[in-house]
N, C-alpha and C positions, 0 to 999 in steps of 0.2 A: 285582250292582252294589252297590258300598258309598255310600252314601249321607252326603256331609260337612256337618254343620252348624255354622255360624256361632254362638256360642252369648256376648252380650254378657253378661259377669261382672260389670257394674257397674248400680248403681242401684236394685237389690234390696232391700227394706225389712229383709229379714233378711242382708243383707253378700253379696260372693264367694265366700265359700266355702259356703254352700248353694246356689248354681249352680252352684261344680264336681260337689259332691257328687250334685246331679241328671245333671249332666252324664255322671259315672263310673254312676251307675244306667243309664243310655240307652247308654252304650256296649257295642253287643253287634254281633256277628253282620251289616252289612247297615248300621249307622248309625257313626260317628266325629268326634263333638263334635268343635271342634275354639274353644278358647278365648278371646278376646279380651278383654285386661284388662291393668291395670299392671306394672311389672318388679315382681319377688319373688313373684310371686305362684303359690303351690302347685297346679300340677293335676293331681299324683298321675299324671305320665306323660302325661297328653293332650294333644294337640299344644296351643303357645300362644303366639298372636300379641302382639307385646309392644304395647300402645297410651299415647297420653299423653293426661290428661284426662278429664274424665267429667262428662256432661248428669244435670243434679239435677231431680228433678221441681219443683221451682219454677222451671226456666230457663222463659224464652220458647222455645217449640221452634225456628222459623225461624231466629229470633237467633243461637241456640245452635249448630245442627246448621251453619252458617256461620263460626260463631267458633271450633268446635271441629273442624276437620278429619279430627283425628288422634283422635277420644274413642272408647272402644270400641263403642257403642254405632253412631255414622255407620263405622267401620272394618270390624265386622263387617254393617251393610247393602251398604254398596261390594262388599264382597267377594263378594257375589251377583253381580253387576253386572259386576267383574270376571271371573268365570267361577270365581273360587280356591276357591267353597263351592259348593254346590247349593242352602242355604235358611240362613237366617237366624231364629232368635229372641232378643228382650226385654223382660225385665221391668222396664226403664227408663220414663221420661217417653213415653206413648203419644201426644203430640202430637209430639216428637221422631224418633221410629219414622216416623212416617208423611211429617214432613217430609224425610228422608234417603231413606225408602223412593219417595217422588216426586221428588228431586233425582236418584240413583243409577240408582235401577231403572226409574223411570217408567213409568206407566200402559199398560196394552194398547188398542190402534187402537182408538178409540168411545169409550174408557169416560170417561161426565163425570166421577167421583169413587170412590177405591176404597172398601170395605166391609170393617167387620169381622164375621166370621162366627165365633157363638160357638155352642158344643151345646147344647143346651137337655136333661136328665135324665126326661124325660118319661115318664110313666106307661103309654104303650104300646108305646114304643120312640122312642128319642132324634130330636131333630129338632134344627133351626138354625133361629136369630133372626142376622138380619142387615138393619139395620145396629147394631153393639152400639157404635158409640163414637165410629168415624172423625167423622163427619159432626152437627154440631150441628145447624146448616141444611142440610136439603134442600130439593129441589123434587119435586113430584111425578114426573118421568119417572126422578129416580133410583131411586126403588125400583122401577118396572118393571125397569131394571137388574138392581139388587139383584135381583128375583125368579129375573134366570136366572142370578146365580153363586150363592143359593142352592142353587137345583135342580141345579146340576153337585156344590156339596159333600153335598148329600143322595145322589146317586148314587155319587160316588167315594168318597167318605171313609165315611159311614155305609151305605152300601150298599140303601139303600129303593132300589124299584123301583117307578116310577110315583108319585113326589112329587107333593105336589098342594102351591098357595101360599093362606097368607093373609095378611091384612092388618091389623094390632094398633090396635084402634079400640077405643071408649067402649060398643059393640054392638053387636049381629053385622049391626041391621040395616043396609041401604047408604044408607039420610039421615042416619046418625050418625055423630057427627065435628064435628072442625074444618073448613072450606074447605079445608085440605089432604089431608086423608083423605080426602075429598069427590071432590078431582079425582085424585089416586092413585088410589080404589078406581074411578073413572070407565076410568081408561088401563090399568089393569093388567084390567079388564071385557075391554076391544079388545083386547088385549094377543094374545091368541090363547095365552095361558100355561093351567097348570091349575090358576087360578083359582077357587077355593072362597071368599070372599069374605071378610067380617072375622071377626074371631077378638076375645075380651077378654080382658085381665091374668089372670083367675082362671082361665084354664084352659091357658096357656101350660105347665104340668106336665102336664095329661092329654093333650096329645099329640093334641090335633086337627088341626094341619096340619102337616107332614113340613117347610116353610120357613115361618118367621115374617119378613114384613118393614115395617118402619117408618124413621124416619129417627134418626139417632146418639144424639140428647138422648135423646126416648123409650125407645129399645133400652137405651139406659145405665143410667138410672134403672131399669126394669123389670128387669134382670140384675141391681144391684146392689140389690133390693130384695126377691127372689128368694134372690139367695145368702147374704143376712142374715136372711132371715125360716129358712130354711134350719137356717142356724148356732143361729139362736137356740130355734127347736124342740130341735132334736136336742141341744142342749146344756141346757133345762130340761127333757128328760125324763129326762136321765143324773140332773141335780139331784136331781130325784124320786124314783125309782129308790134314791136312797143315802139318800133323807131317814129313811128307818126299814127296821126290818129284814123287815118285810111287803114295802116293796119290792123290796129286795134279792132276797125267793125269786121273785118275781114278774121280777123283770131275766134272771135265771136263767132264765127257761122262758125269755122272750122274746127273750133275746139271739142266737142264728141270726139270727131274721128283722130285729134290730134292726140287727144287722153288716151282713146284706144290703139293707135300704133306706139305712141308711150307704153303701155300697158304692156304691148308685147314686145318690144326690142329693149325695156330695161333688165340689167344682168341681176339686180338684184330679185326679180322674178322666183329664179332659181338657186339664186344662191349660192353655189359650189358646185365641184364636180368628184364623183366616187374616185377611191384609189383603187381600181378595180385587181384583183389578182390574188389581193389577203385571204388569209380565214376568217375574215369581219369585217364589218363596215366602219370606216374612216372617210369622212367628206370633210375636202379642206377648202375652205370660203376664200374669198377676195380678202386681204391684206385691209383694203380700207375698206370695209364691209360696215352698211347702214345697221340698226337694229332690223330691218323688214330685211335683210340680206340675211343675216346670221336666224333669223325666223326659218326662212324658206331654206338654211341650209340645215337644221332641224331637223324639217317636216322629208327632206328629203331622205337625211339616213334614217330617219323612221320608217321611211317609207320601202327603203331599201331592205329593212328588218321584216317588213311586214311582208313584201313580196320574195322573203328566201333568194337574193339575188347569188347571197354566197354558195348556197346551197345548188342554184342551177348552174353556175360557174362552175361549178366543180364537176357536174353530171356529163355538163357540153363540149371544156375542152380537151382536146385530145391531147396523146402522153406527147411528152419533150421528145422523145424518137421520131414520131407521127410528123410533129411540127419541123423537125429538123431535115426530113426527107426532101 
């Protein structure tokens, strides 16, 4: 089965043509990018939807995704919707994404609000944080939600077996928190899920619970504060490294294992994170996304197609009553 994706070329901090360029990376075998963006514009052979328009990260999303019919970004979410792609990504306005993605594709039966689900590089083997962004405000029954499209992207996509949930709080014990961790870590208790309890910020790398979930502000801040601290490590020990020629022989020995923890704490790795909750798949990538980013963010909603995520999403979670109890 070839797998078509929707691949929006516009709104990228680094231009369209490092999303073709990912795009021509990710074409193989099984996946067939297939482009949406303005006339003239070069994709080196890959099919390309001509579109007019393009959502800036400062529009209003609602506004926008309304005024702009025709912009690549609502063109290629339609296009799911339509049937003409199997998944959709961008690295456009991430509040845009989600407004066209609930206009076009709209939400699966139950679900209050969808989620984004991002990898998280963790030191015993990768897990998901969800919610990373959708959702500013929640309430507490959504993250019992969240806990079960976690536990299907833990299954399908990463392949754990017997995920277990936690809950990203101030400390592990269950009176810590705000009132709303309070009453989330209370429903997601009932929940009858596998429920391991809260989890804190400093250990979201080692890899204690297989799904992290909290609601969008927190998940956002915590990813993006995660992937800076990240950046900024791995980039002042390179600094050092060069500062003298002691460390240079010293870089030398240590570069294997330096390539290899490179290898697994860079975000472009993965790519993006599912907006999990649709009737389709929609992965929307980092804003300044390398061409090997918007690649792996790709290979990801293929891979999303490929394992029926929508399809067990909809089998797993319980009705809007069920969650509300």
């Amino acid at each position: 089965m070839t797998v078509r994706v929707a691949v929006d070329a516009l709104g990228s901090d680094r231009g369209p043509d490092e999303i073709v360029a990912g795009a021509l990376d990710a074409a193989e075998e099984g996946i067939a990018p297939v482009v949406f963006g303005p006339p003239g514009l070069d994709t080196h052979g890959l099919e390309h939807v001509v579109t007019d328009g393009e959502i800036a990260m400062t529009d209003k999303p609602a506004e926008a995704v309304r005024a702009r019919p025709d912009s690549s970004l609502v063109r290629a979410v339609r296009a799911v919707s339509d049937g003409e792609v199997d998944a959709a990504i961008s690295a456009g306005n991430t509040g845009a994404t989600l407004a066209a993605s609930l206009l076009h594709i709209r939400r699966l039966p139950g679900v209050f609000r969808p989620g984004i689900a991002v990898t998280l590089p963790a030191r015993r083997g990768p897990s998901v944080l969800i919610d990373a962004g959708a959702n500013a405000d929640a309430r507490p029954e959504h993250l019992v939600q969240f806990a079960h499209m976690g536990l299907v992207f833990a299954e399908e996509v990463l392949g754990s077996s017997a995920p277990r949930v936690r809950l990203l709080s101030i400390g592990e014990e269950p009176e810590k928190g705000s009132q709303f961790a309070l009453e989330a870590h209370a429903l997601l208790q009932a929940s009858g899920l596998p429920f391991d309890g809260n989890t804190e910020g400093r250990t979201l790398l080692e890899g204690e619970a297989d799904v992290v979930v909290t609601d969008g502000f927190t998940g956002n801040v915590a990813l993006k504060t995660l992937e800076g601290t990240i950046r900024s490590v791995l980039g002042g020990l390179r600094l050092e490294i060069e500062r003298s020629r002691r460390g240079r022989l010293g870089g030398l020995l240590i570069r294997p294992a330096a390539r290899q923890l490179r290898s697994r704490l860079d975000p472009d790795v993965h790519g993006g994170g599912y907006l999990l909750g649709l009737r389709g798949i929609v992965v929307i990538a980092h804003g300044s996304s390398s061409r090997r980013a918007v690649a792996s963010a790709i290979r990801l909603a293929a891979r999303g197609v490929e394992h029926d995520v929508v399809g067990r999403l909809s089998r797993r979670l319980p009705s809007r009553a069920a969650a509300e109890q």
